[in-house]
N, C-alpha and C positions, 0 to 999 in steps of 0.2 A: 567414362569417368577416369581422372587420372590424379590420383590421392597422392599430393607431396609434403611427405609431417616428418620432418627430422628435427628435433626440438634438438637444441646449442649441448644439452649434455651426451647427447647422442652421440656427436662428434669427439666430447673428449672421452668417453667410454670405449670408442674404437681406437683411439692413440694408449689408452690403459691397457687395451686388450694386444696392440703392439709391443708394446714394451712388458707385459705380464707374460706373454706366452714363451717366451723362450726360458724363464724360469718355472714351469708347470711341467709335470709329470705325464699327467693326461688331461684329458678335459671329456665334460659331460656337457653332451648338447641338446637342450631342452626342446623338444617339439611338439607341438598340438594335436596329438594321435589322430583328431578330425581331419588335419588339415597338413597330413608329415611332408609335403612338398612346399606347400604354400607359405608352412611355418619354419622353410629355411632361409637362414639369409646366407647369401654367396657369399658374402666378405670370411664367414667363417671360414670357408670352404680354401678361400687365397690365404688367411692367416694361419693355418692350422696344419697346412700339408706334411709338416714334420714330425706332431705329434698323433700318440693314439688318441681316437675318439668315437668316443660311445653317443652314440644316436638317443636319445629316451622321450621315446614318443608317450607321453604324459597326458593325464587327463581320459584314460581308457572309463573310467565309469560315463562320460558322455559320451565317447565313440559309438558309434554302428560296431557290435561285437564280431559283427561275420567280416568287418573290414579288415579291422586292425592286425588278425592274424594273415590275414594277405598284404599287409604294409608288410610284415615283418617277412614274409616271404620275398615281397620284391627285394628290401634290403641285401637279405641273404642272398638272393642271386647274382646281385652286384657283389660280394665282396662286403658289407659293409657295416662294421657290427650294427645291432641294434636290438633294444630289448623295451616291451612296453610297461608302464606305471601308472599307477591310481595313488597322487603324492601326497596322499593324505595317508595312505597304506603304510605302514610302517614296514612289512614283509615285502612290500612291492619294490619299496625306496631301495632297503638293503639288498634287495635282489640288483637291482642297477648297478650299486657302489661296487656290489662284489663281484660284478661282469668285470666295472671297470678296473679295478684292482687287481685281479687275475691275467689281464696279459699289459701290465704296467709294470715296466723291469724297476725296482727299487732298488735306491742306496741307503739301506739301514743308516747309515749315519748321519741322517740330519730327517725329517718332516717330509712325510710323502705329500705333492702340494696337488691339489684335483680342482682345477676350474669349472663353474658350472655358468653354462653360457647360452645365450636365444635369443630368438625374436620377445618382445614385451607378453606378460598376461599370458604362456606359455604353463605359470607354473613353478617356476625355477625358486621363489622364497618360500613356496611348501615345501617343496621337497629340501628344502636346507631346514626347516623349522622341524621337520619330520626326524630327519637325522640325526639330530640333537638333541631332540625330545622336549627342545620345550621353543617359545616363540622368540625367537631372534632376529626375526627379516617381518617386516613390514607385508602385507599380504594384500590382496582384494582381486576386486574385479574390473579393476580402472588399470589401462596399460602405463606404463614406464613407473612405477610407485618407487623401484629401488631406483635412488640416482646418485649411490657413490658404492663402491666393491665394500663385500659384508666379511669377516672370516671367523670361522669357528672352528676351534678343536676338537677333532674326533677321537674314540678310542684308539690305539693301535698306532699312535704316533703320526696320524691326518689328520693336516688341515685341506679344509675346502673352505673354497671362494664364492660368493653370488656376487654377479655383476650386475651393472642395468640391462636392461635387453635393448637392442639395439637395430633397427630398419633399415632398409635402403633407402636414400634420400627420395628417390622416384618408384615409384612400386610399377614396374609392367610385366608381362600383362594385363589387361585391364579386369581379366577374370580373377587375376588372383589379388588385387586390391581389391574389388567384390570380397569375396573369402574371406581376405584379411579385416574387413570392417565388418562384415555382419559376425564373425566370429568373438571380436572383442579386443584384438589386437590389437588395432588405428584409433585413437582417441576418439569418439564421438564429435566431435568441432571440426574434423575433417572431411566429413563428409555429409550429405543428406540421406537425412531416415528411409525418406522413401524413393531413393532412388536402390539404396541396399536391401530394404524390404521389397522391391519387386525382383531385386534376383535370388534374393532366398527365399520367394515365393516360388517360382519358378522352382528351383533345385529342391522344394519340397513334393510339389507339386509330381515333378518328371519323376523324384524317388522313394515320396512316402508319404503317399495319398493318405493310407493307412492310421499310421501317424496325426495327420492333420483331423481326420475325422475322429479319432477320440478323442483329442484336445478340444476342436471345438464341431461336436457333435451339429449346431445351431445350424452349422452352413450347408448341411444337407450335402450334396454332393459335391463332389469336388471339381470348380472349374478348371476349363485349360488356361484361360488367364490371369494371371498372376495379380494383378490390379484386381480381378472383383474378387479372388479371394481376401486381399488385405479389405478391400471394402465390405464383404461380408463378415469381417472378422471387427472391424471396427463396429460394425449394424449391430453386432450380437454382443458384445462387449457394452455396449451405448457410448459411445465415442461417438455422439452427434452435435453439433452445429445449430444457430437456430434453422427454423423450420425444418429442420429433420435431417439437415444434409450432411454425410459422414464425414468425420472430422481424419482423413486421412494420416497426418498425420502422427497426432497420436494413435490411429488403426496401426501404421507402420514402426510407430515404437513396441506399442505392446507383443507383434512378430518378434521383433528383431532381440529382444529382452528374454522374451519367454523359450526360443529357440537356444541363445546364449547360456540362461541356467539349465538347459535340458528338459524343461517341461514340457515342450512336445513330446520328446523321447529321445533315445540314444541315435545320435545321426553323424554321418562321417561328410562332408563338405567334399572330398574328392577320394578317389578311387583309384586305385594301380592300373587299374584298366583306364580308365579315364587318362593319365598321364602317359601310358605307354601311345594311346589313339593320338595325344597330343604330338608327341614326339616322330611319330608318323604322317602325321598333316603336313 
């Protein structure tokens, strides 16, 4: 499957974030703590070489907790700051701001300015609504919802920015388009349910059998195929068809939804290990 969703504001989001960044201080780059590779977009990486930039792998109350402090390991090996958040946390938020603040050379005489940048549905308008203390960014669980730069004043003479979040026109690997739509990232309209519901069956399947069996108790044990789990899970849910026959589909949404808000449980999409094996192939 090859997921190509760059909707027209995307484009001028990445020409705001050319002509933004050379007037920014630092910049905060929002990541999907599940997903902290998958939920990088490269273009940051060519836009940004100049300035400091803080990682904030975001969204740790859905993470795999035994991950995320190995994400922040691999980070630190490289070189490369990063620090995790739960953007609803108010003591998480300001723990981020004050990483990035701290090795951000200031000129007291004018507005420290801090960008805050991602891929979509990362997170990036809680943690500005957090900061602030009250609701200023638009928020949910539908991707690209900001689609013009937001800015607020902070104590201590900061302003921060939310931009939109912003994709690669073509997403490849095809594993990390997978990721990126059963995550919540890629809009729904781009893809089919049950083609991402059989690989985040799978990836629950191979990493938390566990997991699936106290969610839905009904399917008894857990198969090795990913198809009769969604079909079991549709059988037990009643997601049936006439004469009895499971209505896929909606089997493959009710996965992919309930994974999303974390009712399964806390789960991480990829693993340091997983990317180092990758980078080795």
């Amino acid at each position: 499957m090859t997921i190509q969703w760059f909707p027209g504001h995307m484009l001028a989001t990445e020409n705001l974030l050319k002509n933004e960044i050379c007037k920014t201080d630092a910049i905060m780059e929002i990541l999907d703590a599940r997903l902290p590779i998958s939920s990088a977009n490269p273009f940051v990486d060519r836009i940004c070489k100049n300035k400091f930039r803080l990682k904030v792998l975001n969204k740790t109350d859905l993470a795999d907790p035994q991950q995320t402090p190995l994400w922040l390991e691999y980070f630190e090996e490289k070189l490369i700051p990063a620090v995790s958040t739960c953007g609803t946390h108010p003591s998480h938020v300001l723990y981020a701001l004050n990483g990035c603040l701290d090795r951000t050379i200031r000129n007291t005489a004018r507005k420290l300015k801090i960008l805050v940048l991602g891929i979509p549905n990362t997170g990036k308008s809680t943690i500005l609504n957090t900061l602030s203390g009250k609701k200023i960014a638009k928020t949910g669980n539908t991707p690209a919802i900001t689609r013009h730069q937001q800015r607020t004043s902070l104590p201590n003479n900061i302003d921060i920015y939310d931009t939109p979040g912003i994709l690669s026109p073509v997403i490849e690997p095809v594993e990390k388009a997978y990721i990126l739509a059963a995550s919540g990232a890629i809009s729904d309209t781009a893809f089919d349910y049950g083609d991402v519901a059989v690989f985040a069956a799978a990836m629950l399947i191979r990493r938390y059998p566990h997991l699936l069996i106290e969610r839905y108790p009904f399917i008894g044990n857990v198969p090795d195929d990913p198809v009769i789990l969604i079909e079991k899970i549709g059988a037990g849910r009643g997601c049936l068809k006439k004469r009895g026959v499971i209505d896929y589909q909606k089997a493959s949404e009710i996965l992919i939804r309930e994974l999303r808000a974390g009712k399964i449980g806390k789960i991480s999409f990829e693993t340091p290990k997983d990317y180092e094996n990758d980078n080795k192939a």
